[in-house]
C-alpha positions in Angstrom: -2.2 27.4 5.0 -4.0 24.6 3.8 -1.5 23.8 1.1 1.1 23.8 4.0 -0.9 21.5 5.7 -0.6 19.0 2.9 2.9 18.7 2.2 2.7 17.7 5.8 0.4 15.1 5.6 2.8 13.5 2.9 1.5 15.2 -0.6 3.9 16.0 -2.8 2.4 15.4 -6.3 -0.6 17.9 -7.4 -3.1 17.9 -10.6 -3.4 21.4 -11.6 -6.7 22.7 -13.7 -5.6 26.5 -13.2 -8.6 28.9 -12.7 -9.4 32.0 -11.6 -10.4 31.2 -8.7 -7.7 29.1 -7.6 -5.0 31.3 -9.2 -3.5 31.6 -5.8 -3.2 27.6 -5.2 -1.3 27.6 -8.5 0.8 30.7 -7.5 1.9 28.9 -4.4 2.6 25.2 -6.2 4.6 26.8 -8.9 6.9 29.0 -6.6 8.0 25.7 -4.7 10.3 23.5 -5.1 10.6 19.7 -4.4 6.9 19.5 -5.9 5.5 17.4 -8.3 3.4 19.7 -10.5 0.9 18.6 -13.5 -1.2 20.5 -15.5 -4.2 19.5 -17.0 -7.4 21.0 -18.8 -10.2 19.0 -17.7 -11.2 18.2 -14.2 -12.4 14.4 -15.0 -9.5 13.5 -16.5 -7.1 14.9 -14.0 -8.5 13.6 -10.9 -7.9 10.1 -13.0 -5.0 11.0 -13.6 -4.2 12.0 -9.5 -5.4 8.6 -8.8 -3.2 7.1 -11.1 -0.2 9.0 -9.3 -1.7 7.8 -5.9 -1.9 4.0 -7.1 2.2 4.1 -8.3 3.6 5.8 -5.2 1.2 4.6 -2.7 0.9 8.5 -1.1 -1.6 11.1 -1.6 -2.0 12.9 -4.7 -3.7 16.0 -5.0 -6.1 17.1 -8.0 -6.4 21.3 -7.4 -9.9 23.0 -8.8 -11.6 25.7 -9.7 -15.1 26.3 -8.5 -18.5 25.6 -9.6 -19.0 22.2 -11.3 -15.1 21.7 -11.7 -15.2 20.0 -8.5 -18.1 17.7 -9.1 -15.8 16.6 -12.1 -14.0 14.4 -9.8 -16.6 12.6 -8.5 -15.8 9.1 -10.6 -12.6 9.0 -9.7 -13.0 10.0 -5.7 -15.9 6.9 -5.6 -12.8 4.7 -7.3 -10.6 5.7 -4.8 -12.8 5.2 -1.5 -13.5 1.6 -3.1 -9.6 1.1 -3.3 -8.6 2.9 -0.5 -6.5 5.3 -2.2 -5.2 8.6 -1.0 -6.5 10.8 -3.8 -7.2 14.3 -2.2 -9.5 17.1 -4.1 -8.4 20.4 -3.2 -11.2 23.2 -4.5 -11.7 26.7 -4.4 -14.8 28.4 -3.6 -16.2 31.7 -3.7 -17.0 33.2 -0.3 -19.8 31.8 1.8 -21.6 35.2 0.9 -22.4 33.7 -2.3 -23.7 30.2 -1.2 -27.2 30.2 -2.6 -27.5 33.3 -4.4 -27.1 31.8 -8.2 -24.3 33.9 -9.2 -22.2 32.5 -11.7 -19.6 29.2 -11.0 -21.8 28.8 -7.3 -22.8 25.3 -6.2 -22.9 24.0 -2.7 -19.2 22.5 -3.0 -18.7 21.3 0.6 -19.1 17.4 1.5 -20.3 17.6 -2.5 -18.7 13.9 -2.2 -20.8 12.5 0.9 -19.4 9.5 2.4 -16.7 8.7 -0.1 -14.3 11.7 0.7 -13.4 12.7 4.5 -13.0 16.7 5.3 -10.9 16.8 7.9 -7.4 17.5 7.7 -6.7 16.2 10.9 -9.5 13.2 11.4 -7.9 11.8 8.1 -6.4 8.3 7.9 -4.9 8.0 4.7 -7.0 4.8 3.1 -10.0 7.0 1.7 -10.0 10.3 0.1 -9.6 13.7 1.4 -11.8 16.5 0.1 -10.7 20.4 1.1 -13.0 23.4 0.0 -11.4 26.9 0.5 -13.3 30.0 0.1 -11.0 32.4 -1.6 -11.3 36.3 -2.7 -9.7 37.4 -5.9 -6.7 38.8 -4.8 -2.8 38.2 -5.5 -0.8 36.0 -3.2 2.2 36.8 -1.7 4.7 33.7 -2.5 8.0 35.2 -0.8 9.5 33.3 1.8 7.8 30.5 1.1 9.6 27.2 1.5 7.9 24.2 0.7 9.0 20.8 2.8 7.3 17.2 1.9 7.0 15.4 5.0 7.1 11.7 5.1 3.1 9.8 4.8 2.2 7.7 7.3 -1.5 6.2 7.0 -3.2 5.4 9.8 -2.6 1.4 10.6 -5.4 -1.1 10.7 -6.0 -3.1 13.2 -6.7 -6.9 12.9 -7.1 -10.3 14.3 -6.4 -13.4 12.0 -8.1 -16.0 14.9 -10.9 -16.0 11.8 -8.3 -16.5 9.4 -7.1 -19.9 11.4 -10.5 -21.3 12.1 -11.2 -20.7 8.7 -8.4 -22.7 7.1 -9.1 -25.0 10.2 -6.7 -28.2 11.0 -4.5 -28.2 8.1 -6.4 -30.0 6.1 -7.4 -27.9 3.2 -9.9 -29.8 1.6 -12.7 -28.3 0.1 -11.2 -24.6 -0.5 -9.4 -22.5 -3.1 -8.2 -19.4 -2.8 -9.8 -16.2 -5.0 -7.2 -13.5 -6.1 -7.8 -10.4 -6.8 -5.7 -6.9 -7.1 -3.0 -6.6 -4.8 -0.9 -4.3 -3.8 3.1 -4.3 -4.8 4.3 -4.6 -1.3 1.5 -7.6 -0.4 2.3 -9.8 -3.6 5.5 -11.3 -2.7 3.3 -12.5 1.1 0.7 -13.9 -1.2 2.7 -16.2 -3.1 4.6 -17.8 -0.6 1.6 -18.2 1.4 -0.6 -19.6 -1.1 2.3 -22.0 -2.7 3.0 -23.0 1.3 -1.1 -24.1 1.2 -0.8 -25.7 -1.9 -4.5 -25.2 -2.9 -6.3 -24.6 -6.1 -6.1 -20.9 -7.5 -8.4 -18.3 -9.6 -6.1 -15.2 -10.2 -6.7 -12.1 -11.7 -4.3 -10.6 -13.7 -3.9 -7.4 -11.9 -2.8 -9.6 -8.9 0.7 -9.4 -10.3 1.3 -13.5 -9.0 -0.9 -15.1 -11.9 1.8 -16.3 -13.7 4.1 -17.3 -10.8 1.3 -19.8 -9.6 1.0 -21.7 -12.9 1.2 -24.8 -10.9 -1.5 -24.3 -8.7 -3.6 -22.1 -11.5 -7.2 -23.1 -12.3 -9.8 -22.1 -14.5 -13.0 -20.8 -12.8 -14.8 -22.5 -15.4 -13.6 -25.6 -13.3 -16.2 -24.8 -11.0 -19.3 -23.7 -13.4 -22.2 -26.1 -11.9 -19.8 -26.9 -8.8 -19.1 -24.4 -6.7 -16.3 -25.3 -3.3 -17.1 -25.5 -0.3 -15.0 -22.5 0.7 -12.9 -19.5 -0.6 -10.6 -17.5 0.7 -10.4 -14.2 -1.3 -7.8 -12.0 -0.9 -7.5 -8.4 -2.8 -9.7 -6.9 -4.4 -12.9 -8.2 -5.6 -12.2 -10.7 -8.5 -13.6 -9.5 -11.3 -14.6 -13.3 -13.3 -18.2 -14.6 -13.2 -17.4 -17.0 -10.3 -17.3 -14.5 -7.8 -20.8 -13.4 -8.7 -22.4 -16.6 -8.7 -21.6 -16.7 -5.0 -24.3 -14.1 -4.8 -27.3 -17.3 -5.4 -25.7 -20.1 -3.7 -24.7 -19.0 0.0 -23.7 -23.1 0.9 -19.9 -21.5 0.3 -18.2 -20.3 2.9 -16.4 -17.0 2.0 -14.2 -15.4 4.0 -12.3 -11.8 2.3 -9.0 -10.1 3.3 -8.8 -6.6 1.8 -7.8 -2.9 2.4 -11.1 -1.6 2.4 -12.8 -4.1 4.7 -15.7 -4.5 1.8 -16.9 -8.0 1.7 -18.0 -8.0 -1.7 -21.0 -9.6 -1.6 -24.3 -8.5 -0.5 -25.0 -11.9 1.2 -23.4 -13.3 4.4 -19.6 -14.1 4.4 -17.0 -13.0 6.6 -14.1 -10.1 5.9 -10.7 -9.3 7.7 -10.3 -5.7 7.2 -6.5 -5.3 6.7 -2.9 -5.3 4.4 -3.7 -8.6 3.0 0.5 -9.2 3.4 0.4 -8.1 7.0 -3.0 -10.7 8.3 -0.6 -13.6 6.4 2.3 -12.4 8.4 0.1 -12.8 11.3 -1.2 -15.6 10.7 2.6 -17.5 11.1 3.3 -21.1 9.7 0.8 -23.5 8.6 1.4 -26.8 8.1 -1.2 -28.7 5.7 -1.9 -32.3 5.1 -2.5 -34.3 2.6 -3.3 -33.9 -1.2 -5.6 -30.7 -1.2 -6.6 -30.9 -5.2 -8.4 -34.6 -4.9 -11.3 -32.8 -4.2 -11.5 -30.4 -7.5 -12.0 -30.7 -11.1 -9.0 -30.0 -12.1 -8.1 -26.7 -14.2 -5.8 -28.6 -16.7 -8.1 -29.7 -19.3 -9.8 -26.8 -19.3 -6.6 -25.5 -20.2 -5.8 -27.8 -22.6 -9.4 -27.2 -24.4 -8.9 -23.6 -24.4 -5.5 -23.4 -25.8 -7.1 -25.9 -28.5 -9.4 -23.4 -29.2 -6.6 -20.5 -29.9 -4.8 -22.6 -32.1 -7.6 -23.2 -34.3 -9.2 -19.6 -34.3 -5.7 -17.6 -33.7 -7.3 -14.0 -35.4 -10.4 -14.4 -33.1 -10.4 -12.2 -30.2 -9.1 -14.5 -28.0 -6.3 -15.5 -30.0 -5.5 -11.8 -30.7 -5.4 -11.3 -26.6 -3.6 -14.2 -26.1 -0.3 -13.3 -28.7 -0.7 -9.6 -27.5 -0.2 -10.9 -23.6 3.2 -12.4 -25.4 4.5 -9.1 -26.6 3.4 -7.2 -23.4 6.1 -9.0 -21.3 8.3 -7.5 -23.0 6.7 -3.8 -20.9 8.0 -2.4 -17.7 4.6 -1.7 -16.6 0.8 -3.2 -17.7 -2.2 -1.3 -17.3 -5.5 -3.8 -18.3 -8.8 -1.8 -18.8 -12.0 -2.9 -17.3 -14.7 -5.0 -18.7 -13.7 -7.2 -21.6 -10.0 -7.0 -21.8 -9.4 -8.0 -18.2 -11.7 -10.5 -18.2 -10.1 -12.3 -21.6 -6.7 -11.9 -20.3 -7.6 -13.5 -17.4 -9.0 -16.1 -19.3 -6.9 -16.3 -22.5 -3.7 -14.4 -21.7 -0.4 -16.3 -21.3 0.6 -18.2 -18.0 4.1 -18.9 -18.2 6.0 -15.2 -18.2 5.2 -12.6 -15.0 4.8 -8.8 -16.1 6.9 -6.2 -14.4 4.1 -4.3 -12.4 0.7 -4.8 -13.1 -2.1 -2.0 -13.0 -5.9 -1.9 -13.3 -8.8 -0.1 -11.7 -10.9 -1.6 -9.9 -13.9 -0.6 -11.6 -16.5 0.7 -9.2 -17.0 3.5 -12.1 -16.9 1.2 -14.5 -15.1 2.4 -18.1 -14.2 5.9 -17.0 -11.3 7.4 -16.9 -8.9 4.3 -17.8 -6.3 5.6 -20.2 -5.5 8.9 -17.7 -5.5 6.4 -14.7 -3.2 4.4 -16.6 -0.8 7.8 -17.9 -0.8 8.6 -14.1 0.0 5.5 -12.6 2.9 5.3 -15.5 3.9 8.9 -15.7 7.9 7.7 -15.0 8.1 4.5 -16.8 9.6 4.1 -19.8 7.7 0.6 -21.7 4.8 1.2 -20.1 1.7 -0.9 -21.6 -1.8 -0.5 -21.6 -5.0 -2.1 -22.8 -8.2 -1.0 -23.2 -11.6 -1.5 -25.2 -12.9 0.3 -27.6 -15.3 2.4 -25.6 -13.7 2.8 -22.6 -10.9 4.9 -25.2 -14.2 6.8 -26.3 -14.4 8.0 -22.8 -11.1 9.5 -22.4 -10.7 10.7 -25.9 -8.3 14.0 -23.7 -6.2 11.7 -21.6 -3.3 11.8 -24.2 -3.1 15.7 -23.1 -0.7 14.5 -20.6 2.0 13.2 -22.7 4.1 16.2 -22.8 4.2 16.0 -18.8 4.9 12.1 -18.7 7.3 9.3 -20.3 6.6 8.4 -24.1 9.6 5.9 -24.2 8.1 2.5 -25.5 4.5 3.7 -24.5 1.8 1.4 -26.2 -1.6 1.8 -26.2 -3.9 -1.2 -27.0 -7.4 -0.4 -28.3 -9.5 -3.8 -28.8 -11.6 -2.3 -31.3 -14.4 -5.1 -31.7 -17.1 -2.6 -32.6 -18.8 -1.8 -28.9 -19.7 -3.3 -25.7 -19.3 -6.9 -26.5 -19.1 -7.8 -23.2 -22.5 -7.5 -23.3 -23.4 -10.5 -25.5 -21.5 -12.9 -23.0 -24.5 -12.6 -20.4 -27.0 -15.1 -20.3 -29.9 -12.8 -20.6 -28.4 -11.0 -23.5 -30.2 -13.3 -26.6 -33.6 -12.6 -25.2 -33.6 -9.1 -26.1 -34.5 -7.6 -29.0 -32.4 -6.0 -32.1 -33.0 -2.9 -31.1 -32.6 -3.5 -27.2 -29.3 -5.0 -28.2 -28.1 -2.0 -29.5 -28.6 0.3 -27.1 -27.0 -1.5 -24.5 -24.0 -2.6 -26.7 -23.7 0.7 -28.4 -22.2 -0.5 -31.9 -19.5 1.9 -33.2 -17.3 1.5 -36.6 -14.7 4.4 -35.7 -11.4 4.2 -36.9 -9.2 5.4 -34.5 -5.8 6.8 -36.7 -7.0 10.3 -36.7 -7.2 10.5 -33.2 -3.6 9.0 -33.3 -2.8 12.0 -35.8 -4.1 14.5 -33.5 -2.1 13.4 -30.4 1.4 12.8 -32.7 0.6 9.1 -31.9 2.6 6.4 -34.1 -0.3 4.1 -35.3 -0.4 0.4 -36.3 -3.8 -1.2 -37.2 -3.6 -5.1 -36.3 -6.3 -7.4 -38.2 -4.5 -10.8 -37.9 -1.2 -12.6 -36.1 1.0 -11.5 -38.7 0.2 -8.0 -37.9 2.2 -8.4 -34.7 5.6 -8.4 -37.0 5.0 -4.7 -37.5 4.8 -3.9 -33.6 7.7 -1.8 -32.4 7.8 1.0 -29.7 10.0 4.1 -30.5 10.4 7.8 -28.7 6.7 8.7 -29.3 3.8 6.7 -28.0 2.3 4.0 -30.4 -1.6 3.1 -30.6 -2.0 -0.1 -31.7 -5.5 -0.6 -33.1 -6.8 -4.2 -32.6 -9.7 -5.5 -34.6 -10.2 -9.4 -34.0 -11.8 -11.2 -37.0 -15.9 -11.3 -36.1 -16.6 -14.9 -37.8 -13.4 -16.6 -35.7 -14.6 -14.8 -32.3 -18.0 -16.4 -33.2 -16.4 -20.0 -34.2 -14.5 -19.3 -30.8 -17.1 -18.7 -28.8 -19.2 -21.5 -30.4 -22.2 -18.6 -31.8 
């Protein structure tokens, strides 16, 4: 029985979207006990939602389908988790293999319908990519009796590594010349990270969703130290960072880059050098290092970029920016923050506070860009209480259903933060952006002027528009979950940015 078979592996949470077809996968989750069973209506949104589950508890979640083009549903979210090494598993029903290419209704070819990015063997699996299992099923009723359901423990399969790259790469001790990239870590490989990295002593660029930004204030740069100056080397480790730096690596290959990561990914199409691993367990490996010498002679330093930018947010405190920066105040105050890709994440990095840690820090990491954000975020949060998340104005477009899920998860001091700057304003930040024409601009940025309280109404959301500072007075969390509409002044976001 393949749901058997899971609960082995180390399953225990499943994604519902009941059918007809896989009326008996239901009928067997419901009659157990010790499960975690959700229910949702739309395939997209669910699988984000299972990979939400995945990222909190670090085992395999389960998002259960009908057939037909249910299962291709999941497709965003199974590429996301193959790039974060995630155990999301896709469990789909299929009408019998009689009816593979005959056209009759809710038939597709369904198996290995997610190529390389999903494995589909039960038994080959290693628990750091996702899992896809397609059963052909008759309509028929399935006996439940007798059944009993037992969650066994999950154990992924261990990567093996060598850190002899790792040591000739930070060479003698004397770190001159390098800084360290930070992208999203894991829980368990954050408390490694900062030790290590405050043992080196070298210059940092750290994303927010690393969850140490804030506890390396004193080593914290801005990677618009380096614009026009690019070091000599950089040690990434996480995720890919998701700042403009790491791209311009991509044109100048005279820096050395070597990446620690789950997934092995280098995360750059040019040469540089990976260590496929835990990014806690290579540092373990790796043992002491002793350094020598003052490491930050050789770097502009970060500090009066600080200085200038915190300048800037006094003078223009209802720009965006400013906005971001007093909201990244209140959010300490969360058990959990969720940052959406593209803008927000970026600005927070950028603008966001640097004194106070957050709780636990979420994001995705944005191989399908915008999608699926706000159920990601409900999953990875379903049982925290003050949970926090931020997102931009599109990317809530996108998942307009995600708030289905909040009669199945905690509402206690949920926020949700829309930056509602009218579109894809991310957009006008690229260089080649002010070459194109009105028209062109459009498209790409996809201007909107929606006000978002009725969609608060319809989900028995609490709504507070923010236009200014002051607006923050009125911010207060209560039993239901509270949108908090953000609209920046345009003219101070343009003074800002110097437009």
């Amino acid at each position: 029985m393949v749901v058997g078979r899971l609960l082995e592996a180390g399953c225990g949470d499943f994604v519902v979207c009941g059918g007809a077809r896989n009326a008996g996968f239901v009928a067997l989750l419901e009659s157990a006990e010790g499960l975690q069973v959700w229910r949702h209506f739309e395939e997209r949104g669910a699988a984000f939602f299972a990979l939400g589950r995945a990222k909190d508890t670090g085992r395999p979640c389960a998002v259960v389908t009908t057939s037909g083009t249910a299962v291709a549903e999941c497709l965003p979210a199974v590429v996301e988790a193959y790039y974060s090494g995630l155990p999301l598993v896709v469990l789909s029903a299929d009408r019998p293999e009689r009816f593979l290419g005959s056209g009759a209704p809710q038939v597709i070819e369904q198996e290995e319908i997610f190529g390389n990015y999903a494995a589909s063997n039960l038994d080959q699996w290693n628990g750091r990519k996702p899992l896809h299992l397609n059963v052909s099923l008759e309509e028929e009723v399935v006996d439940c009796s007798g059944w009993d359901a037992e969650v066994k423990g999950f154990l992924p399969e261990k990567i093996s590594f060598e850190v002899k790259s790792l040591r000739d790469f930070l060479g003698d001790g004397i770190f001159k010349g390098i800084i360290a990239m930070v992208g999203g870590l894991e829980p368990e490989d954050r408390e490694d990270v900062f030790y290590f990295l405050r043992d080196l002593g070298i210059p940092v660029v750290a994303d927010v969703n690393s969850g140490i930004r804030e506890l390396l204030q004193d080593l914290l740069v801005s990677e618009k130290s380096f614009v026009g100056n690019l070091p000599g080397r950089i040690l990434r480790l996480g995720e890919v960072p998701v700042g403009r730096l790491w791209r311009d690596l991509e044109s100048d290959s005279s820096t050395e880059v070597l990446s620690i990561c789950r997934n092995g990914l280098p995360g750059l199409a040019r040469e540089s050098k990976v260590i496929h691993g835990n990014v806690g367990r290579v540092i373990r490996g790796l043992g002491e290092v002793d350094f020598i010498g003052d490491v930050r002679d050789d770097f502009p330093s970060g500090r009066p970029i600080f200085s200038n930018i915190d300048e800037r947010l006094e003078s223009f405190p209802d720009s965006e920016p400013g906005l971001v920066n007093l909201l990244s105040v209140y959010a300490t105050t969360g058990e959990s923050l969720f940052i959406g890709n593209s803008l927000p994440i970026r600005e927070w990095n950028e603008y966001g506070q640097r004194e106070t840690p957050y709780a636990r820090v979420f994001a995705n990491r944005g191989a399908n860009g915008i999608d699926g954000q706000l159920s990601s975020w409900l999953g990875a949060t379903a049982e925290t209480p003050d949970s926090w998340g931020v997102f931009g104005d599109l990317t809530t477009l996108y998942d307009l259903a995600a708030p289905a899920m909040f009669s199945q998860v905690e509402c206690q001091g949920r926020v949700i933060v829309v930056i509602n700057n009218g579109g894809g304003q991310i957009f006008e930040h690229l260089p080649r952006f002010s070459q194109l024409t009105k028209n062109q601009k459009e498209v790409i940025v996809q201007p909107q002027d929606f006000d978002l309280k009725g969609w608060a109404i319809m989900w028995d959301m609490d709504y507070l528009k923010i236009e200014n500072r002051e607006g923050f007075d009125a911010l207060e969390a209560g039993e239901k979950a509270l949108l908090v509409e953000l609209i920046p002044n345009y003219s101070e976001t343009a003074q800002f940015y110097g437009v």
